[in-house]
Residue, then its C-alpha position, 0 to 999 in steps of 0.5 A: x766694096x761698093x755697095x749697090x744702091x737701088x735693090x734694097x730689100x730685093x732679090x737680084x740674080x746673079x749668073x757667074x760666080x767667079x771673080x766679077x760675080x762673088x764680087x757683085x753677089x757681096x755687093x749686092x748684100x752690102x747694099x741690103x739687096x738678097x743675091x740669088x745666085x748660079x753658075x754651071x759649075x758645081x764647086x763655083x756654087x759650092x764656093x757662093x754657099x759657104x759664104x752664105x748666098x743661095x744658090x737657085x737653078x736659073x734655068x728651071x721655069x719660074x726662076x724668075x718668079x719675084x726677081x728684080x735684075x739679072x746680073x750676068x759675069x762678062x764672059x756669059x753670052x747674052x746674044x751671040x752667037x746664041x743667048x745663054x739659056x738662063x739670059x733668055x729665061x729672064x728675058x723672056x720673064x721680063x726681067x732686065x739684065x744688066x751687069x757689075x759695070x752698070x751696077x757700079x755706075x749706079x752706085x758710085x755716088x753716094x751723099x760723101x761725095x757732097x762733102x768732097x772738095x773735088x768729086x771723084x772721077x771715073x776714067x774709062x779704057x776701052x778698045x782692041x788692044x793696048x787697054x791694060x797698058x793704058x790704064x796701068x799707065x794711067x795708075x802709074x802717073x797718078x801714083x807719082x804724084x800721089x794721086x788717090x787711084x785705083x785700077x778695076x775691071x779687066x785689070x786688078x780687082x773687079x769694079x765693085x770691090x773696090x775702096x770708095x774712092x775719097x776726095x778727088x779720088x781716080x777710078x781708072x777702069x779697063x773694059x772689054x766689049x764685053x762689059x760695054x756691051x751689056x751695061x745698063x749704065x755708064x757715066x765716066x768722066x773720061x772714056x778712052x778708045x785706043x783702037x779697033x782690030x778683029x776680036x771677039x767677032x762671034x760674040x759681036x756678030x761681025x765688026x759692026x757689033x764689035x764696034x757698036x759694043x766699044x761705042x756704046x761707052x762714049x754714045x750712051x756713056x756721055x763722057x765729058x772728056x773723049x779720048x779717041x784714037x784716030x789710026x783707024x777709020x771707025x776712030x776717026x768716025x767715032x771722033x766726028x760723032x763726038x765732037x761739035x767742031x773742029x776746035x772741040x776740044x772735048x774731044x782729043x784725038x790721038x795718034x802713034x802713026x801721022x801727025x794730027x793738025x787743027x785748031x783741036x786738041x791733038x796728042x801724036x807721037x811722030x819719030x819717037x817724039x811725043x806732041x800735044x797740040x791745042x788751037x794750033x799751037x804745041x804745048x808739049x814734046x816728049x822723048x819717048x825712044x829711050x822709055x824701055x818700058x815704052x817699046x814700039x809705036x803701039x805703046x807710044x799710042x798707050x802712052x799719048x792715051x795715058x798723057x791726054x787722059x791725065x792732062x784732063x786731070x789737070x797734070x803738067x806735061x813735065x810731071x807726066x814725062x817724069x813719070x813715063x820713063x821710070x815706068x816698067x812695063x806690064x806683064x806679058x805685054x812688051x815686058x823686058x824680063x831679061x838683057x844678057x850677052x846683048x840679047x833681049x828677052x821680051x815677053x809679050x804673051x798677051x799678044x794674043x790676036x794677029x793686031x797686036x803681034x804684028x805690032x810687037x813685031x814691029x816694035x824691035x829689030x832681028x827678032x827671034x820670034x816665038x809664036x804660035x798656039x790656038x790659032x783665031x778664026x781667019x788664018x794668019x793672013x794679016x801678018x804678011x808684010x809684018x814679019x820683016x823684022x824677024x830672023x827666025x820663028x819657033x813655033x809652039x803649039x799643039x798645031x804648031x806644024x801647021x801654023x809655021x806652014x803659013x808664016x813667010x819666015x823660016x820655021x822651026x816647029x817646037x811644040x813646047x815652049x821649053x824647045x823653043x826657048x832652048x833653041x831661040x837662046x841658042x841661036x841668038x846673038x848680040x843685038x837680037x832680041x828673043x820674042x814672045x809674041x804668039x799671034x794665038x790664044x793659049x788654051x791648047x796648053x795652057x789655062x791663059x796668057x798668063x800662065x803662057x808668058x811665066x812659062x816663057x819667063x822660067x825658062x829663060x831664066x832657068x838657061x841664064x841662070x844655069 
C-alpha cells in the first residue's frame, strides 16, 4: 500500500467504493488521514462499514462542512455530460477534487527513496486502444530480466495498493482518460500514448476533450521521456508540442504504419520488421512476423511502444526481443486460446469500439467474424473498407438483426454466443481463423468484456473437447 502523504489528521471524502475507492479509503487511513466515504449503492457502503470507515451521505448540505478533498472513483463524471451531484456539492463548497492517480503521485516518494541507489520510475500508458497491451508488454520485458515492477491502474491492481517500489523499482501505469482527466497531479518519468479513435466522447464532450484529457498526462505531467504515436494527426501535434527540435530525442516517436526519418529517435515497424533509428542511423531491427502473441500492425504498435519504453530504462535491443517473443498475449486482446484442424481460435472480446476491431481484422486472414453486441453512438460507419478479410459474420447481441443489417459481409444473425460459436466452428476450414472481435460494448448480455470472451472461450473449448 501507499499511504498518502499530505492529509494527516484530515478529513478527505471519498465517492465510489469499489475497487479504486476501498483502495484510496485504505490509503488514506494509512496515511493518519479519516476517509469519509459514499457510494449510491447500499451493499458498497455496507462493505466500507465493515471495515471500519464512515459512511456520511455527500449529497446532503453541509456534507462538506471541514472537508479537506474529494476524491472521485474513475467512473463517476465530474463534468460531462453533466457533474455528478455529490462533485458539484463540493465544487460548490470550495472544496478541491482530485483522484487515486493524483493521490498516488503525491505520495510515491518518500525519505527511502533518498537511500536508493536508482530512484524508482513511473512509466505511464495512455490512449484509445492498445494501453493494456503495452503495459503487460511492459511488465513482461521487465519481468525477464529480473526487473523489480508492478503494473497498476486500469490493469492489476489499483495505483495505491501497490507495494512501494524498491531500489530502482518499475511502476508501470495503464490510464484512461478518466483518471488523466481528473489528476491533481502527475509526474511520471516516461508517458506514453499509443493512439487516439472515438471513445468516451459523451464524457470528453466531443474529440477536442477526449484528447485535452490524454494530453494533460504529458503537458501537466512533464515527463522526462514522451513516447508518442504519430499514425494520428493529434499524435503527431502532441509530438511537436514536446519536443524542442528535430533531434530531440526526449521525444520518441513511434509508428506501426510508415517509416519515420530525422535526426530524432524513431521506433516503427515496416513489413513485420521492427526499427529503432537514432540521429539518422538504425540501431536495431526486430522480426516481429512470427510473435504469435504479436499478431497485426495494431500489436507491432504496442510492441515498438514497450521496446522504446524500456530502452529508456536503459535495456539492450536483444534482451527485449528475447523477451517479446516468448510473450503470450493478454486476455480477450488478440488471444490465441486455441489452433485444431488448421483453425485458429482468437479472442479479442476487449475490441469494444469500431477502432480497435477494424484493427483486429486486419491483423489475420479468411476470418470467421464473431461480432456484435451494445452497439456505441455513431453506427458502424467506420468499418467500411475493413471488413475484407472476412468470409463470414455471426452476429450476437440482443439487436443482433439489426447490426448485421449494416455490416458489408454476409450475416448470419446468432443472438447467442453459444449459436455463433456452434456455427462459425462448423463452417470453418483450414487456414481460417474463428474471431472474436465485437465492435460493441458487452452490457446487453453480459456484465463486461471479460465475461463476453470467457464465454467465447468455454465454447470453444467445449466443441473441441466434445
Amino acid at each position: 500500500m501507499i499511504p498518502v502523504q499530505g492529509y494527516n489528521g484530515a478529513q478527505v471524502a471519498v465517492l465510489g467504493l469499489g475497487r479504486s475507492g476501498l483502495a484510496t479509503a485504505r490509503a488514506l487511513r494509512e496515511g493518519g488521514a479519516q476517509a469519509i466515504c459514499w457510494d449510491d449503492n447500499p451493499a458498497a457502503r455496507e462493505t466500507a462499514e465493515i471495515e471500519g470507515f464512515i459512511c456520511r451521505d455527500l449529497h446532503k448540505a453541509g456534507a462538506f462542512d471541514g472537508i479537506a478533498s474529494l476524491i472521485v472513483s474513475p467512473g463517476i463524471p465530474h463534468l460531462y455530460p453533466k457533474p455528478n451531484p455529490v462533485v458539484r456539492n463540493a465544487l460548490e463548497a470550495g472544496v478541491p477534487v482530485d483522484n487515486d492517480i493524483g493521490l498516488f503521485f503525491r505520495s510515491l516518494a518518500t525519505k527511502d527513496w533518498d537511500n536508493y541507489d536508482q530512484p524508482p520510475r513511473v512509466i505511464a500508458v495512455t490512449g484509445s486502444n492498445g494501453k493494456s497491451t503495452t503495459v503487460a508488454l511492459i511488465q513482461h520485458i521487465l519481468e525477464s530480466v529480473g526487473r523489480d515492477s508492478q503494473m497498476a491502474g486500469n490493469i492489476g491492481r489499483g495505483v495505491l495498493d501497490i507495494d512501494p517500489p524498491g531500489d530502482a523499482g518499475v511502476v508501470v501505469l495503464e490510464l484512461s482518460s478518466y483518471q488523466t482527466d481528473l489528476a491533481r497531479a502527475m509526474t511520471p518519468d516516461v508517458a506514453v500514448f499509443t493512439n487516439l479513435s472515438p471513445d468516451h466522447l459523451d464524457r470528453h464532450a466531443g474529440m477536442g476533450g477526449y484528447f485535452a484529457a490524454k494530453r494533460r498526462l504529458f503537458a501537466e505531467g512533464g515527463p522526462d521521456r514522451a513516447i508518442i504515436g504519430v499514425d494520428e494527426d493529434e499524435g503527431i501535434f502532441l509530438a511537436g508540442q514536446m519536443s524542442m527540435g528535430a533531434a530531440d530525442d526526449r521525444v520518441i516517436r513511434v509508428s506501426a504504419s510508415r517509416k519515420l526519418a530525422g535526426p530524432g529517435w524513431n521506433i516503427f515497424v515496416k513489413k513485420g520488421f521492427l526499427a529503432e533509428t537514432r540521429k539518422g542511423k538504425q540501431a536495431a531491427s526486430i522480426d516481429l512476423r512470427a510473435m504469435t502473441g504479436l499478431p497485426g500492425s495494431h500489436n507491432h504498435q504496442n510492441a515498438c511502444a514497450a521496446y522504446a519504453a524500456c530502452r529508456t530504462l536503459g535495456l539492450a535491443p536483444r534482451v527485449i526481443e528475447k523477451a517479446l517473443a516468448s510473450y503470450p498475449g493478454l486476455p480477450h486482446r488478440s488471444q490465441t486460446i486455441a489452433e485444431a484442424e488448421g483453425v485458429r481460435y482468437v479472442n479479442d472480446s476487449k475490441a469494444t469500439n469500431l477502432d480497435s476491431a477494424a484493427k483486429a481484422l486486419a491483423a489475420f486472414k479468411k476470418i470467421r467474424w464473431i461480432s456484435g453486441g451494445l452497439e456505441k453512438d455513431g453506427g458502424l460507419e467506420q468499418l467500411k473498407g475493413a471488413t475484407g478479410n472476412v468470409l463470414k459474420a455471426y452476429v450476437i447481441g440482443r439487436e443482433a438483426a439489426g447490426f448485421a443489417m449494416q455490416l458489408e459481409v454476409e450475416a448470419e444473425v446468432c443472438t447467442t454466443m453459444a449459436t455463433a460459436v456452434e456455427h462459425a466452428m462448423a463452417d470453418a476450414e483450414e487456414g481460417e481463423t474463428v474471431l472474436l472481435a465485437p465492435a460493441a460494448a458487452s452490457f446487453d448480455q453480459y456484465d463486461n468484456f471479460e465475461q463476453r470472451g470467457d464465454d467465447f472461450v468455454a465454447e470453444v473449448t467445449k466443441r473441441l473437447a466434445g
